[in-house]
Structures are given as C-alpha cells and as structure tokens.
N, C-alpha and C positions, 0 to 999 in steps of 0.2 A: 513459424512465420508470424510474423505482427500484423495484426489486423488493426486498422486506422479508420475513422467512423468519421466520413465527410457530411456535414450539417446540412450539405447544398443537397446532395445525390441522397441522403437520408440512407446509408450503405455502408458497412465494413467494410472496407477492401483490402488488398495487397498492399503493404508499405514500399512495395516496385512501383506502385503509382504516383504515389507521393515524394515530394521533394521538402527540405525544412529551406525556411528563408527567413532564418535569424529572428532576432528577440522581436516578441509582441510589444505594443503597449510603449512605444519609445517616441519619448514629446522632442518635435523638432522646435529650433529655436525660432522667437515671433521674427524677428529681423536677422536671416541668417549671414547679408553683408557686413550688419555692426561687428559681430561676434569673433574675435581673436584666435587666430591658427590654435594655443593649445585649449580653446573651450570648443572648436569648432575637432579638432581630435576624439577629443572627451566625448563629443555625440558621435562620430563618423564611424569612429574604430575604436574603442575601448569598450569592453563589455564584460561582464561578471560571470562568472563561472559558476553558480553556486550547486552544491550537495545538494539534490531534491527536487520541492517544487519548481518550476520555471513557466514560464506564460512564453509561447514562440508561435510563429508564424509558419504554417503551412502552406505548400500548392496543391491542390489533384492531378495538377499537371497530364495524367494519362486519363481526365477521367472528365470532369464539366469542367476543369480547368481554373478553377475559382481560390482564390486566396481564405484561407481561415484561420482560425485563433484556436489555439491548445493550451490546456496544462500534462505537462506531464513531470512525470517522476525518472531525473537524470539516474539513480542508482538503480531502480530496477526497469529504467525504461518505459516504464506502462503508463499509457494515455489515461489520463483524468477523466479532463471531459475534453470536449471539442466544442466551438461555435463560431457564428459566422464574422467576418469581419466587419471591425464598425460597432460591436455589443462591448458594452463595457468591461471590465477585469471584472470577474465573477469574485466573489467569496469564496474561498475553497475551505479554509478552518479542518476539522476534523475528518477530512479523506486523506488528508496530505501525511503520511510515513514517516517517523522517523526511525532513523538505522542508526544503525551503531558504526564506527571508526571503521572504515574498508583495510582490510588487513593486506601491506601489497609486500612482498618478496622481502625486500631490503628491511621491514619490520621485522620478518617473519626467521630470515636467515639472516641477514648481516650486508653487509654490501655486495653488488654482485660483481663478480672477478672477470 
C-alpha cells in the first residue's frame, strides 16, 4: 500500500483517500479572452509526460479535503515530499533519482505477435 503524507492532517494515510488532480505549478494566461484556440490548447490539454521528477496536485478528498502540492517520482512512484498549496515549487536537486532506460517487452523480445 502507498502511504501519502497530507501537510494539512500532518498524517500518512491510505492512497484510497487521495485523488491526483493534474500537474502543479501551471501559469494561466493574464488575459485568457486575448489568447488563440491553439495557445489556449497548449494551456487547457497538452501536458508533458516526463520520466521522474513531477510536481502534481493532490486531493485528501476522504480526509480534510484540501487540495496539495507533491513531488514525486513517476518510475518508482514514491512521493518526495508533499506541501500545501499556494508554497512555491521547492528545490528538489539531489533527492530526485535517476534510472536507467525502462526495459519494456518489445525491447526485450522483438515485437509482440
């Protein structure tokens, strides 16, 4: 089980309590009536996927209910740190992992039939 550590409740809890609600830290535009269908895309629905570090937005949803800020690590899953929303993007520098090339099937044996 993944235990997920809410900044509000100051508690690990169950990852059943918690919900993800997409990337942290995403600047909306100053005037978003100026702004053209594909720039207004580019903020709404296009998002990056990366290997690793990522900064997302949590709920406790079964819990105070309160919205927070994560890092965590997409390849092995494991939460960083946690904090509340509204605090700036942290420095993470040398807790952040790097891995090597995920080895998937079609590498490993050849196409699958």
């Amino acid at each position: 089980m993944l235990l997920i550590h809410c900044p509000y409740c100051q508690e690990e809890r169950s990852e059943l309590e918690f919900r993800g609600a997409g990337d942290a830290h995403i600047a909306r535009p100053t005037n978003m009536a100026s702004i053209s269908d594909e720039e207004f895309e580019a903020y709404f629905f296009l998002r990056d996927n990366p290997k690793g570090l990522i900064f997302e937005r949590w709920r406790h949803i079964h819990g105070c209910g309160r919205f927070f800020n994560a890092a965590r690590d997409t390849v092995s899953d494991k939460f960083i740190m946690t904090y509340k929303a509204g605090e700036p993007k942290p420095e993470i520098g040398a807790a952040a992992e790097k891995h090597a090339p995920v080895e998937t099937y079609e590498a490993l044996e050849g196409e699958a039939q």
